[in-house]
C-alpha positions in Angstrom: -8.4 4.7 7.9 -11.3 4.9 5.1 -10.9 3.2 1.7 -8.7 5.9 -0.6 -11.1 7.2 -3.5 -9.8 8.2 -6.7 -11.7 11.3 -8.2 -11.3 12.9 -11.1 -11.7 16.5 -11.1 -13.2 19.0 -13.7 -10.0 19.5 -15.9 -9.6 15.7 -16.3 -6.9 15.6 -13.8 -7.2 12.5 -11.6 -6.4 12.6 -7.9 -6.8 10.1 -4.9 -8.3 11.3 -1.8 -7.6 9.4 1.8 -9.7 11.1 4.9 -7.4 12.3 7.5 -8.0 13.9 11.3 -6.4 15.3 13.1 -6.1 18.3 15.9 -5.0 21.6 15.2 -2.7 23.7 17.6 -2.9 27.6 18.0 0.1 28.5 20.0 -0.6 31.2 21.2 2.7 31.7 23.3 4.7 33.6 20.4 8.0 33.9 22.3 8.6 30.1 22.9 11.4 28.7 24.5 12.7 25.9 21.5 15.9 27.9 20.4 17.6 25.4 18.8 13.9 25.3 16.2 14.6 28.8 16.0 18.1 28.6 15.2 16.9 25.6 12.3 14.6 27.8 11.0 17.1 30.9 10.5 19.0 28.1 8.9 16.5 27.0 6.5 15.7 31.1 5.5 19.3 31.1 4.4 19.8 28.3 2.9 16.3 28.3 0.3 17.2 27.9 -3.4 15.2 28.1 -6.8 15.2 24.7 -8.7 14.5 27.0 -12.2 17.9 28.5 -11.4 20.2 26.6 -9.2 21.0 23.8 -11.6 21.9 23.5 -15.1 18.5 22.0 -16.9 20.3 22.2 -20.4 22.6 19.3 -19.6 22.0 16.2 -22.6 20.9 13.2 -20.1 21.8 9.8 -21.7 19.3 7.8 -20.1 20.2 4.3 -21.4 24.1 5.3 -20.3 25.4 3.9 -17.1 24.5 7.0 -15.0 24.8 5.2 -11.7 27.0 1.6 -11.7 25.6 -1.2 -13.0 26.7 -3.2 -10.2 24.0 -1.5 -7.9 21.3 -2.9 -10.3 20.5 -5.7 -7.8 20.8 -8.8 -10.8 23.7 -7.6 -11.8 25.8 -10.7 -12.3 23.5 -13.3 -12.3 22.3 -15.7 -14.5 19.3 -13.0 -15.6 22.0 -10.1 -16.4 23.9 -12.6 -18.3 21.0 -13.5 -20.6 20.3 -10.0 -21.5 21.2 -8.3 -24.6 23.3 -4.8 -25.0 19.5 -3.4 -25.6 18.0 -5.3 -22.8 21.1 -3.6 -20.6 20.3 0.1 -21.8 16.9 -0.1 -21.2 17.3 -2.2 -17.7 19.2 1.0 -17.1 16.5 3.7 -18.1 14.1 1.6 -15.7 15.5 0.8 -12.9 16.8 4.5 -12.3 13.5 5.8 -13.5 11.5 3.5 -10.9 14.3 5.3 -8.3 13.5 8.2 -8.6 9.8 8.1 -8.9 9.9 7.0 -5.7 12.0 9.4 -4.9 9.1 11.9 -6.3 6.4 10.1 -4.7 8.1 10.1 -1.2 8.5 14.2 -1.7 4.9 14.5 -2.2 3.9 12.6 0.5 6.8 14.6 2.8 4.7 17.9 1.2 1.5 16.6 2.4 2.4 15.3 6.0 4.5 18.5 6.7 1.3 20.6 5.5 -0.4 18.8 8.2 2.8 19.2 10.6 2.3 23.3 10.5 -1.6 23.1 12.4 -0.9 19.7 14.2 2.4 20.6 16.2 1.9 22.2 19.7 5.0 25.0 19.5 5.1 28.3 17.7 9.2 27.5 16.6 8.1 24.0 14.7 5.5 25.8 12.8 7.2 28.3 11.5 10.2 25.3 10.5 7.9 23.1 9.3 6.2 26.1 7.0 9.7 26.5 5.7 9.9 22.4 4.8 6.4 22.5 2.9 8.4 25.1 0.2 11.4 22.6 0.5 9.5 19.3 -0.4 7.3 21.3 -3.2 10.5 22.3 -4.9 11.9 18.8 -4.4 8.8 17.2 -6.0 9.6 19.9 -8.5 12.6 18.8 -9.4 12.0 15.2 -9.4 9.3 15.7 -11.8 11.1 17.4 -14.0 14.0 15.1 -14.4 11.7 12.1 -15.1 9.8 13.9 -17.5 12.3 15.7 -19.3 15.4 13.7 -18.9 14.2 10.0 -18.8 10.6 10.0 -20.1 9.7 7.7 -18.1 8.1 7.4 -14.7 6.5 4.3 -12.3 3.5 4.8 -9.9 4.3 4.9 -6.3 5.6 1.0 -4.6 2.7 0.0 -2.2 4.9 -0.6 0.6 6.0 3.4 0.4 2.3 4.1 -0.3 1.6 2.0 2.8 3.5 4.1 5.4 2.6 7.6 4.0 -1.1 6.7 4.4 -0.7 5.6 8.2 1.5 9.0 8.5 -1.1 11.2 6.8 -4.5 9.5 8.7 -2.7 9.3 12.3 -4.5 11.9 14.2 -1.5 12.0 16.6 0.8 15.0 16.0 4.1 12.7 17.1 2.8 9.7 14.7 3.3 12.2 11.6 6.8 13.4 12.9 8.3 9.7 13.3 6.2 8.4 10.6 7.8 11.5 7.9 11.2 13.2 10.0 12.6 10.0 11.3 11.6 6.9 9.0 10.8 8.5 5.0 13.3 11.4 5.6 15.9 9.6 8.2 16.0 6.5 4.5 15.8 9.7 2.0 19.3 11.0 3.6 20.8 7.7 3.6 19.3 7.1 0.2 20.1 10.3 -1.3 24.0 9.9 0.1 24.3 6.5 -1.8 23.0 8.2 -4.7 25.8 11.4 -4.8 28.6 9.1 -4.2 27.6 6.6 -7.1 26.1 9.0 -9.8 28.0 9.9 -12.8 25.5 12.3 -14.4 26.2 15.7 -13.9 22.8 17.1 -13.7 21.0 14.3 -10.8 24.6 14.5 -9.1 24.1 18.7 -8.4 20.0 17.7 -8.2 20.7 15.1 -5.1 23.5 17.6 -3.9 20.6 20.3 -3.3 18.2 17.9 -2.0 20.2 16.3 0.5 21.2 20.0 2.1 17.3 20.5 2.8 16.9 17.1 4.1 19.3 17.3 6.8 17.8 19.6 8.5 14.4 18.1 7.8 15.8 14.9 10.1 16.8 17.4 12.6 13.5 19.2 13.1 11.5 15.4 13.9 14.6 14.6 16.0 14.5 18.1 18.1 10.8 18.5 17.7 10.6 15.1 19.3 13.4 15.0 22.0 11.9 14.1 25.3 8.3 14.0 24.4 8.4 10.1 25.5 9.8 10.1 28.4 6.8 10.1 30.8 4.3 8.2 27.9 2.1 5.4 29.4 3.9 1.6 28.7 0.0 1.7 26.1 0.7 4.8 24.6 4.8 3.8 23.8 3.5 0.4 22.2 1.8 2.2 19.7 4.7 4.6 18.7 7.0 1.1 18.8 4.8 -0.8 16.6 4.7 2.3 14.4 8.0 1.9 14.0 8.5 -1.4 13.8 6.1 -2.1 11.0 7.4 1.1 9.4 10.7 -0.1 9.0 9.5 -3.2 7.8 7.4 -1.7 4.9 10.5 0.1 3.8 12.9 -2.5 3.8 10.2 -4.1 1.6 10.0 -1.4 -0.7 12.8 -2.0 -2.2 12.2 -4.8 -4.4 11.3 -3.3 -7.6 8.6 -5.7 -9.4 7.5 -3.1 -11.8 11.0 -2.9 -13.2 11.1 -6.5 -13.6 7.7 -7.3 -14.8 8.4 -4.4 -17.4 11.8 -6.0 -18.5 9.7 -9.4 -19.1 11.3 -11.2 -16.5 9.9 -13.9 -14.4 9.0 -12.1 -11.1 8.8 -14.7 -8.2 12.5 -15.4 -9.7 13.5 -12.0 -10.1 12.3 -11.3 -6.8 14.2 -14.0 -5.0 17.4 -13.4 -6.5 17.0 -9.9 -5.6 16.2 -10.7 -1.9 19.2 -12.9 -1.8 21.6 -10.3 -3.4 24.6 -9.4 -0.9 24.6 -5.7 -2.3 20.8 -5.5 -1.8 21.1 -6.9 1.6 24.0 -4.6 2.2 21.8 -1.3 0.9 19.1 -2.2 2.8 20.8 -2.5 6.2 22.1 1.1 5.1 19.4 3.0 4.7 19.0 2.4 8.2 21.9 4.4 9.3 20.0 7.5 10.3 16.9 6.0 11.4 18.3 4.1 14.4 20.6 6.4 16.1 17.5 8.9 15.7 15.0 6.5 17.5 17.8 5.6 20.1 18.2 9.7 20.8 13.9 9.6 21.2 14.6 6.8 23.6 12.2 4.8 21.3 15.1 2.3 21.0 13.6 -0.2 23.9 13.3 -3.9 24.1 10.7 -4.5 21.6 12.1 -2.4 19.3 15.6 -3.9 20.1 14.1 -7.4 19.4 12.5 -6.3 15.8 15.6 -4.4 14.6 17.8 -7.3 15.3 16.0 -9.1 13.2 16.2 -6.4 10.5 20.2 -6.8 11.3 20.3 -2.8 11.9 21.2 -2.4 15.1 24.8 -1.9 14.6 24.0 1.5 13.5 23.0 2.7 17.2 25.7 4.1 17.9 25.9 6.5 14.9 25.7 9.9 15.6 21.7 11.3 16.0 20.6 14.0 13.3 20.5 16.7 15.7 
């Protein structure tokens, strides 16, 4: 993967630029035989909604009120909350739910981006025409997302480098498979889990019926990777299967990592290695962590992905227990 170069284009805009290859598929066979990609895609026709329209945008957002508990702030309770004032709190609270959902954002536009590549990589007819149908879903999700940092909390955080981390590998693996378990089953297997926590614990109206929408898309987004996917590694040389396991393995690591939130913390002026410890240590953190991993596993164990050295790395994540959870198909 080459060095990513940041460019800044005519208008002033800024973009970074990674190089990616990879193989395009004509399928040229327009009948197919993958009804149940069919039957997802007649599912994801019905089901399209208009962000402009489906929600209520004129809702007042407090963004300094206690929109999601402050309990899942992971120093709640500790000798750091205790020393901060009732400003320190609101703001804490603007923060931490803003550096949420901008990687909430950031993930979407990386899902945009690898499912782009998803529609000329993937072999059959069916999972192109599904995975056209995901590229609208993730630009309206990184629509929405945008618009609910910018216009409801102000404030926004660049992308976490362990995220960043994954989505490059995803986006410069030539291998059609790679970009399948690298977005359906890892980002989009932790977004469901993720974006689940999220309903249940929100208080705001308007990022409550925002996550609602969301999450109806990315169901079916875990079920394309884990359809798409089903059986394709059955017969893959013991070299070929160590790559796809290690892809795995260190994916899952990355985004356990992700999770730690420095930017929130160095923002709030508090002492980082600290901060960082305490939040490692934190039985709710632990707890969150282990469930975001509730769709990914069952979904690798379906892809029969789940084998000893993949066994022997998720034990040590402490997420096996979620194998025998039902797979997203």
């Amino acid at each position: 993967m080459g060095m990513p170069a940041l460019v800044k284009l005519p208008d002033g805009v800024d973009v970074e630029e990674i190089t990616t290859t990879f193989q395009t598929s004509y399928a040229w066979d327009y009948n197919g035989a993958r009804e149940e990609l069919r039957t997802l895609y007649e599912k994801a026709k019905r089901d399209q909604w208009n962000a402009s329209h489906a929600m209520d945008w004129s809702v007042d957002v407090d963004p300094e009120a206690e929109n999601i508990p402050d309990m899942q702030i992971p120093i709640y309770g500790t000798h750091l909350w205790d020393r901060l004032t009732p400003a320190e709190i609101r703001k804490l609270r603007r923060e931490q739910l803003s550096w949420t959902l901008s990687q909430f954002l950031h993930g979407e536009q990386g899902a945009l981006l690898a499912t782009a590549q998803i529609v000329d990589a993937t072999p059959w007819i069916e999972a192109k025409y599904y995975a056209a149908t995901q590229v609208v879903d993730e630009a309206r999700h990184v629509e929405v997302y945008d618009r609910y940092l910018r216009d409801k909390l102000d404030k926004a955080y660049p992308i976490n480098r362990h995220l960043k981390s994954l989505l490059d590998q995803t986006l410069t693996d030539g291998r059609w498979d790679m970009k399948y378990l690298g977005m359906q089953i890892m980002v989009e297997g932790l977004a469901m889990a993720a974006f689940g926590f999220m309903h249940k614990v929100c208080t705001e109206p308007l990022l409550k019926d925002l996550t609602q929408y969301v999450m109806r898309d990315e169901a079916r987004h875990v079920a394309f990777g884990v359809l798409s996917l089903n059986g394709y590694y059955a017969d893959m040389s013991a070299a070929e299967l160590r790559d796809r396991e290690e892809f795995l393995v260190e994916g899952c690591q990355l985004m356990r990592d992700r999770l730690l939130a420095e930017d929130v913390w160095e923002e709030m002026g508090l002492p980082i290695e600290e901060t960082r410890e305490i939040v490692l240590r934190s039985e709710s953190m632990i707890l969150f962590r282990k469930l975001l991993f509730s769709k990914v596993v069952p979904n690798v164990k379906r892809l029969g992905l789940l084998t000893p050295f993949v066994r022997e790395h998720f034990a040590e994540l402490d997420i096996l227990q979620f194998e025998t959870e039902e797979p997203s198909a």
